[in-house]
ZAMARGU-4260 file (C-alpha; in steps of 0.2 Angstrom, whole numbers, plus 5000, padded with zeros to 4 digits):
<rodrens>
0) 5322/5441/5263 | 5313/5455/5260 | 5295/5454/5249 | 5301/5463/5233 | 5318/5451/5233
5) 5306/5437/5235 | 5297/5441/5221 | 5312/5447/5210 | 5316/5430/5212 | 5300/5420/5208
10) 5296/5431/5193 | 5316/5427/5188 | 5312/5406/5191 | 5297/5409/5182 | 5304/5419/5166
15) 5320/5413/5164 | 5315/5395/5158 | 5303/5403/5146 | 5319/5414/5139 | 5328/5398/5136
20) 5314/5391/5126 | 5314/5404/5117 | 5334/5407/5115 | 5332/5385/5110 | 5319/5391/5096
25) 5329/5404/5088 | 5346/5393/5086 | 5336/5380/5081 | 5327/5392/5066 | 5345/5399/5064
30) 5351/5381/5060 | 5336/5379/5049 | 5339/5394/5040 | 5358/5388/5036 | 5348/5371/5029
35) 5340/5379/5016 | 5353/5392/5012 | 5364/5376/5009 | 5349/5367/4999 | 5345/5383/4990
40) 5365/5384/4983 | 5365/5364/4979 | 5351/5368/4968 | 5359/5384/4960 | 5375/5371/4958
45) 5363/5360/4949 | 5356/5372/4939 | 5373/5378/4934 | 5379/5361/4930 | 5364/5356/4918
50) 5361/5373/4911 | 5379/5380/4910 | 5389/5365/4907 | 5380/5350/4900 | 5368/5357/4889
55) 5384/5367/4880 | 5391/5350/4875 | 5376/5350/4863 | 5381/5368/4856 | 5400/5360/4854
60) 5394/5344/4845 | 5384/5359/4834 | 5398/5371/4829 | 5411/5358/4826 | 5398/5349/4812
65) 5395/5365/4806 | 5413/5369/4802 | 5420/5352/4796 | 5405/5355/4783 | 5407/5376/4780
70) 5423/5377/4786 | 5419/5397/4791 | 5431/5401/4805 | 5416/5412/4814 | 5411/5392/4819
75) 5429/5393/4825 | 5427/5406/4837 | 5410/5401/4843 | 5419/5387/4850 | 5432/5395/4858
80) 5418/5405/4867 | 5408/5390/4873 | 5422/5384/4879 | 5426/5399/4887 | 5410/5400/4894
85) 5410/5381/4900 | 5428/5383/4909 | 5419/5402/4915 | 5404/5391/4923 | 5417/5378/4931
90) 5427/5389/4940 | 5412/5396/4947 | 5406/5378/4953 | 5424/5375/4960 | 5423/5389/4971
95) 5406/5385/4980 | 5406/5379/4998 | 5402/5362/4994 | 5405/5340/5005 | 5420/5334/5002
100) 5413/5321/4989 | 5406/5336/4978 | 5422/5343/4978 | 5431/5328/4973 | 5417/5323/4960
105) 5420/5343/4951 | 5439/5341/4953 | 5439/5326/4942 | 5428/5335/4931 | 5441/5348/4929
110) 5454/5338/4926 | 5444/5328/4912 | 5438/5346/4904 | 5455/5358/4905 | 5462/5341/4894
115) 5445/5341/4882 | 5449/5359/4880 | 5469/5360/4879 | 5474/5367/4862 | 5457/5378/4862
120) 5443/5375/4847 | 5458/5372/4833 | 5464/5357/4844 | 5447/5351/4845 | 5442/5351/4828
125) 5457/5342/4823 | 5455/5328/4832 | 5448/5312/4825 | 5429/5313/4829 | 5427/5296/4837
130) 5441/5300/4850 | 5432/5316/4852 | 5416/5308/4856 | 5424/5296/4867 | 5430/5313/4876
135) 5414/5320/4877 | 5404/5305/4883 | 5419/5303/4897 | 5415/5321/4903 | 5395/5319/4902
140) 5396/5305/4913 | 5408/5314/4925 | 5396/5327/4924 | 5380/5317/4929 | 5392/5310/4944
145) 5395/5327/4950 | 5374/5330/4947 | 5372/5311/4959 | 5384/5318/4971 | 5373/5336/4973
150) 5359/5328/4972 | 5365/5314/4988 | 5371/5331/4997 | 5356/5340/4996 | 5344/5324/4998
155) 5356/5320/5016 | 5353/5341/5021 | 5333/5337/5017 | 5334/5325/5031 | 5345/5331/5044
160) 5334/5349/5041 | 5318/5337/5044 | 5328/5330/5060 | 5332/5346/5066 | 5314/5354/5063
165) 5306/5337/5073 | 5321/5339/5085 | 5319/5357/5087 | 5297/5356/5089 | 5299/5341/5102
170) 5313/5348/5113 | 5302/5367/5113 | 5290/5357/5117 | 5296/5346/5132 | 5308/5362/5137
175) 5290/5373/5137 | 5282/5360/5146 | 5293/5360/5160 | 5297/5378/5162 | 5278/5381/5164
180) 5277/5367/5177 | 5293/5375/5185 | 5286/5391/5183 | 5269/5388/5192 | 5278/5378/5206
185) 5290/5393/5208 | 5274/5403/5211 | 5261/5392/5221 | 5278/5391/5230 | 5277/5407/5233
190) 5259/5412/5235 | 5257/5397/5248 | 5274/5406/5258 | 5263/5422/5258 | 5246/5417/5261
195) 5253/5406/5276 | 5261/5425/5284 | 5244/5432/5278 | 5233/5418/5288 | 5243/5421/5303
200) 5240/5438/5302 | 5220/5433/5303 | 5222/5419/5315 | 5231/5436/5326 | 5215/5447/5322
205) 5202/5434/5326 | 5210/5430/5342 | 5211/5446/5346 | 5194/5451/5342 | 5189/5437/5353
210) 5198/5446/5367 | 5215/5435/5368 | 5230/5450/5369 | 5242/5437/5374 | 5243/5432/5354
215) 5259/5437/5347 | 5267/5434/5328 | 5281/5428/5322 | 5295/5440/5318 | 5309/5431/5312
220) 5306/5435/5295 | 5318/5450/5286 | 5305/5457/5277 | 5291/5471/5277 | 5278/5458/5285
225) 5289/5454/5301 | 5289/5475/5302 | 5271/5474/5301 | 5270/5460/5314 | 5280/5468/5323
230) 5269/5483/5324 | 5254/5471/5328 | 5263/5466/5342 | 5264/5480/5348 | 5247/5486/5347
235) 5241/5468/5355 | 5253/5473/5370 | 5245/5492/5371 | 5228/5482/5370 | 5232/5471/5382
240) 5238/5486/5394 | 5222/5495/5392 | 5213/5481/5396 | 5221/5476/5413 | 5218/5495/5416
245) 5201/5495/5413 | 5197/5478/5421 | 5207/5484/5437 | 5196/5501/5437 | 5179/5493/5434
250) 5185/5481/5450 | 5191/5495/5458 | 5176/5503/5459 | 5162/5490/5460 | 5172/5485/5477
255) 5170/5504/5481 | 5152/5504/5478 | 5148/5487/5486 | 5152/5493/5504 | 5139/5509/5504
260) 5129/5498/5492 | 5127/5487/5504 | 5125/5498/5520 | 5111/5507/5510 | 5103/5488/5506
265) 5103/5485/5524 | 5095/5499/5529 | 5081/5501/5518 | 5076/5483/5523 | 5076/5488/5543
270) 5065/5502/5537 | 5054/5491/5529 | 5053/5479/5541 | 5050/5493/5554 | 5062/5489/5568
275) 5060/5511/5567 | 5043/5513/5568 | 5028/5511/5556 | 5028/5515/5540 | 5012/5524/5531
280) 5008/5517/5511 | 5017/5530/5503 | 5033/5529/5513 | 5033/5510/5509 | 5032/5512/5491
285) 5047/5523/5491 | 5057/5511/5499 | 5052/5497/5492 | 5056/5505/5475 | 5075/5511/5483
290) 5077/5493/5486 | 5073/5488/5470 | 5086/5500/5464 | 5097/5494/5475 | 5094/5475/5469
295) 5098/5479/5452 | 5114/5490/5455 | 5120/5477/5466 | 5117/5464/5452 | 5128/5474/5442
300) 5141/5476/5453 | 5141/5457/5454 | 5141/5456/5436 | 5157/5469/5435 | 5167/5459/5447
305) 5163/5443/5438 | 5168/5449/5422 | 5185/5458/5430 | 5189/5441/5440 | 5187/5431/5423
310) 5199/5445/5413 | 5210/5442/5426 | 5212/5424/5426 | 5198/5416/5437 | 5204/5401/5443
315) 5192/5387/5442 | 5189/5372/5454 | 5187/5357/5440 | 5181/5339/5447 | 5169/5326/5441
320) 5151/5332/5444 | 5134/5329/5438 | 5128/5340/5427 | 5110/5334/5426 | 5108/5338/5444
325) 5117/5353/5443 | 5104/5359/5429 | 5090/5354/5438 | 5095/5363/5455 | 5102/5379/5445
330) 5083/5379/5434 | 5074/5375/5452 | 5081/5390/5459 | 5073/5403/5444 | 5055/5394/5448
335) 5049/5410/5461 | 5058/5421/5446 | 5046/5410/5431 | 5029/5412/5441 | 5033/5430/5445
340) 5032/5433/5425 | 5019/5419/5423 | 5031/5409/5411 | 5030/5391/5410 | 5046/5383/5415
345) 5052/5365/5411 | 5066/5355/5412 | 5070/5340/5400 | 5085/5328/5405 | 5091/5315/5390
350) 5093/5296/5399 | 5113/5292/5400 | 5119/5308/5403 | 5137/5303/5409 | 5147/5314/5423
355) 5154/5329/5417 | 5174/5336/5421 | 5169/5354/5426 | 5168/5368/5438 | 5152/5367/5447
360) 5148/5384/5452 | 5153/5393/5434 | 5143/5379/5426 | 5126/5384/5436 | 5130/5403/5433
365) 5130/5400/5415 | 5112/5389/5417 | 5105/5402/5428 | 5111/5417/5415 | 5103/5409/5402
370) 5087/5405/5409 | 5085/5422/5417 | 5088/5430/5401 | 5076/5420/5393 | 5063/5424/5408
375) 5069/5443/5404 | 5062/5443/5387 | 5048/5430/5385 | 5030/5438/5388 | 5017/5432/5401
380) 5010/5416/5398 | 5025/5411/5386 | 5039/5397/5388 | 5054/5393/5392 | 5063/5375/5392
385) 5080/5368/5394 | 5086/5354/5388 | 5104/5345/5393 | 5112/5330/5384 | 5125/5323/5376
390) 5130/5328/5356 | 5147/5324/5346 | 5154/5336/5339 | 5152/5331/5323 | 5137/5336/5324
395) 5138/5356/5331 | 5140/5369/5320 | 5154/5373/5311 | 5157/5391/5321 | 5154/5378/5338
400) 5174/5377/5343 | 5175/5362/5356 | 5193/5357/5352 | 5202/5351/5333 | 5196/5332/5339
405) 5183/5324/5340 | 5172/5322/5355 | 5158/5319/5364 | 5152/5335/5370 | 5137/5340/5384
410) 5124/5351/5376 | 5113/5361/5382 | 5099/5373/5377 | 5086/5386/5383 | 5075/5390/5371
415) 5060/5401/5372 | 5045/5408/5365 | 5050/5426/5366 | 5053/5437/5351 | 5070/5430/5347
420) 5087/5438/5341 | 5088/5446/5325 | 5103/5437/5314 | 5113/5454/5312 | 5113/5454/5334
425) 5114/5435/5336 | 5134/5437/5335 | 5137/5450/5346 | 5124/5446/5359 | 5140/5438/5370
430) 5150/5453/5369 | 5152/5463/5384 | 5141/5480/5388 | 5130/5474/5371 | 5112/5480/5374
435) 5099/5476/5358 | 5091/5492/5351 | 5072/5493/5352 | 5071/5482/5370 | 5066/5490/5387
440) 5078/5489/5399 | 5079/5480/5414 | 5095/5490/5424 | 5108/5477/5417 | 5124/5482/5409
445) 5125/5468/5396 | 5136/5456/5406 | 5128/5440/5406 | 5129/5433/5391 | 5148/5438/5389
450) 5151/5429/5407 | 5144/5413/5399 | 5155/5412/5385 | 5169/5416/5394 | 5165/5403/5408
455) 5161/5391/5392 | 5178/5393/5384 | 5188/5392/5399 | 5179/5374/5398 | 5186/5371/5382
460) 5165/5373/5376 | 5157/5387/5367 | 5141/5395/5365 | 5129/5402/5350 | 5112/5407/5346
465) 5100/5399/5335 | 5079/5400/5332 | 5070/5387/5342 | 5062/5379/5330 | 5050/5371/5343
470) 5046/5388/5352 | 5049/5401/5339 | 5058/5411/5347 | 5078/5410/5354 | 5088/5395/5357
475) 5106/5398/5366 | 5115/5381/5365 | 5130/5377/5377 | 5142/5363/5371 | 5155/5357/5384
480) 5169/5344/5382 | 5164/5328/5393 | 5182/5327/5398 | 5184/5343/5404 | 5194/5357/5397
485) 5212/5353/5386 | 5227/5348/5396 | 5235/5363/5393 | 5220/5375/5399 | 5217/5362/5412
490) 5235/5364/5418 | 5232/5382/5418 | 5215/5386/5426 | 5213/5373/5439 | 5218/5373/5457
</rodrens>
């Protein structure tokens, strides 16, 4: 499903609830509105009824006194017209849109009046006054039934408008209620769908940062992030290509070089051991400083085809091993290096440090690279220590990845009275070819540190820089897994 149908269709789960709400509210003022149209016309009947029938009874019980005294036939005719206007005002009332029982209430008044008024004014006045009276009391009361009955109907539509009104407000409200709550699962629903793609998509560029091409995503998906997973596939694959290609070239060459390099190693030392003939002062110092040369080119050699066996896949002999020994003989060996530089060297070993799961020889090339880049960059007369034992991993670092569970970890540390690692180099130190700005340099090509951490991580360990707070100057931690690297790594790396 592609993103802007995914979205067409949260925003449609999100709005349509609120529609209905709304469509709920306006029938429900509609039937509010119809309420008081019918409230509004059972007071207009009332009106009617007091002002247009009942009260001309009074004007009837007037005129007809007036002429039984006068005898004037305008009486007469007044009569006739309130009549008229009585039966006028009736008609009007029958005609309204009004209960069954209201209806009933105005036929019987009707009935009652067309009799009262049969014969027209001369009938009336010739009636015997008491039967008249009798008449009109009959038609009052009729009246003030039909003035009950209006009076019941518009009191029944006060209430079932006040139902409808509390009916209407609770229902908006519960139906509101739960279209929001719909609404907002609809889009965490939604958000959660796309941040998972979206984290995936950093989980793939933090891996591959790290140097892992082999990290493909998932394209499964119909939609413009598959296309755009797709693509960082491909780019992962051309990655990966140029990698092998360079990791094949640098190989390639440092094996070229390492034959004449070390043709030219062997003969500089017969010269300076004179196997030719003597050597004057001057002659010495040149060799000796085309062997130093030669030293240091072949260190980077070595360096190259470490890095280019480890991008290849360097397979690693893991058994049991102690590691405190192994530090000891690995720090033993950089002793000639440390008095060289007049560095103070020293070794501290925690009690109980159990047997480690590990590869023996990658482990005391990680030791010996650390040491001798903290020998590299500590001045005369400084220190270096290092320091083994055992830490959980609950208490590394958050950005120390030894695994998702805990475990107990071997740690180790060299720190040194040097001038330290600034905090904008301290994360790039382990990347390959990185050389600090403002340093001398020593003929490297910025290989060791990167060697370490990939050695570490092929442990299933990890490696980082903090400030020795005892030394004042840099402090490069190791953290390996005491059981040795994962299962699956395991599976993979060891012979």
């Amino acid at each position: 499903m592609r993103l802007t149908t995914r979205f067409g269709i949260g925003a449609a789960f999100a709005v349509l609830p609120l529609l209905g709400v709304i469509g709920y509210s306006v029938e429900g003022m509609r039937e509010l509105a119809r309420t008081n149209e019918r409230l509004t016309q059972r007071h207009v009947i009332g009106l009617q009824l007091s002002a247009g029938v009942i009260a001309r009874f009074e004007r009837l019980d007037e005129y007809r006194h007036k002429w039984a005294v006068s005898r004037d036939g305008d009486y007469l005719s007044m009569l006739d017209e309130t009549l008229g206007a009585m039966q006028s005002e009736l008609n009007q009332l029958l005609g309204a849109s009004v209960t069954p029982e209201e209806a009933e209430a105005l036929a019987r008044f009707a009935e009652v009046f067309a009799a009262f008024r049969s014969g027209g004014a001369a009938a009336l006045v010739a009636r015997d006054p008491d039967v008249t009276s009798q008449e009109r009391d009959r038609l009052l009361g009729l009246a003030f039934d039909v003035q009950r009955r209006i009076r019941e109907a518009a009191a029944h539509e006060a209430e079932t408008a006040a139902d409808v009104r509390a009916v209407t407000r609770t229902t908006a409200l519960w139906v509101a209620s739960g279209a929001t709550v719909l609404s907002l699962a609809v889009l965490v629903l939604t958000v959660r769908s796309l941040r998972s793609r979206l984290h995936a998509f950093i989980r793939g560029a933090h891996a591959v940062s790290d140097g892992a091409f082999s990290f493909q995503l998932d394209t499964s998906a119909n939609d413009e992030l598959a296309q755009v997973a797709h693509e960082f596939n491909r780019m992962v694959v051309a990655l990966d290509e140029l990698e092998r290609m360079k990791a094949d070239f640098i190989s390639s060459v440092s094996h070229e070089l390492r034959t004449p390099l070390v043709a030219m190693q062997e003969t500089t030392q017969l010269l300076l051991e004179e196997l030719l003939g003597p050597l004057t002062a001057k002659q010495r110092h040149m060799l000796e400083l085309n062997a130093q040369a030669a030293t240091r080119l072949s260190k980077m050699i070595s360096d190259l085809l470490d890095l280019s066996r480890l991008r290849a896949g360097m397979r690693y002999s893991i058994s049991e091993q102690d590691l405190a020994e192994l530090t000891r003989s690995a720090v033993s060996e950089l002793g000639a290096l440390a008095r060289e530089r007049r560095v103070e060297l020293a070794t501290h070993v925690e009690a109980d440090v159990p047997p480690v799961r590990c590869d023996p020889d990658r482990v005391v090339q990680i030791v010996q690279n650390l040491v001798s880049n903290a020998l590299k960059y500590t001045p005369a007369g400084g220190e270096v220590e290092v320091r083994l034992g055992v830490r959980s991993s609950r208490d590394l670092p958050a950005h120390a990845r030894v695994g998702d569970r805990l475990r107990d970890c071997i740690w180790i540390a060299v720190e040194d009275s040097g001038p330290g690692i600034p905090e904008p180099d301290r994360a790039r130190v382990f990347e390959k070819f990185f050389r600090r700005e403002g340093l001398p340099s020593d003929g490297s090509v910025g290989l060791g540190l990167a060697i370490c951490r990939e050695i570490a991580e092929a442990h299933g360990g990890s490696v980082w820089v903090e400030v020795s707070d005892r030394l004042g100057g840099a402090a490069l931690h190791v953290a390996l897994p005491v059981e040795g690297p994962d299962v699956a790594r395991e599976a993979e790396v060891a012979t």
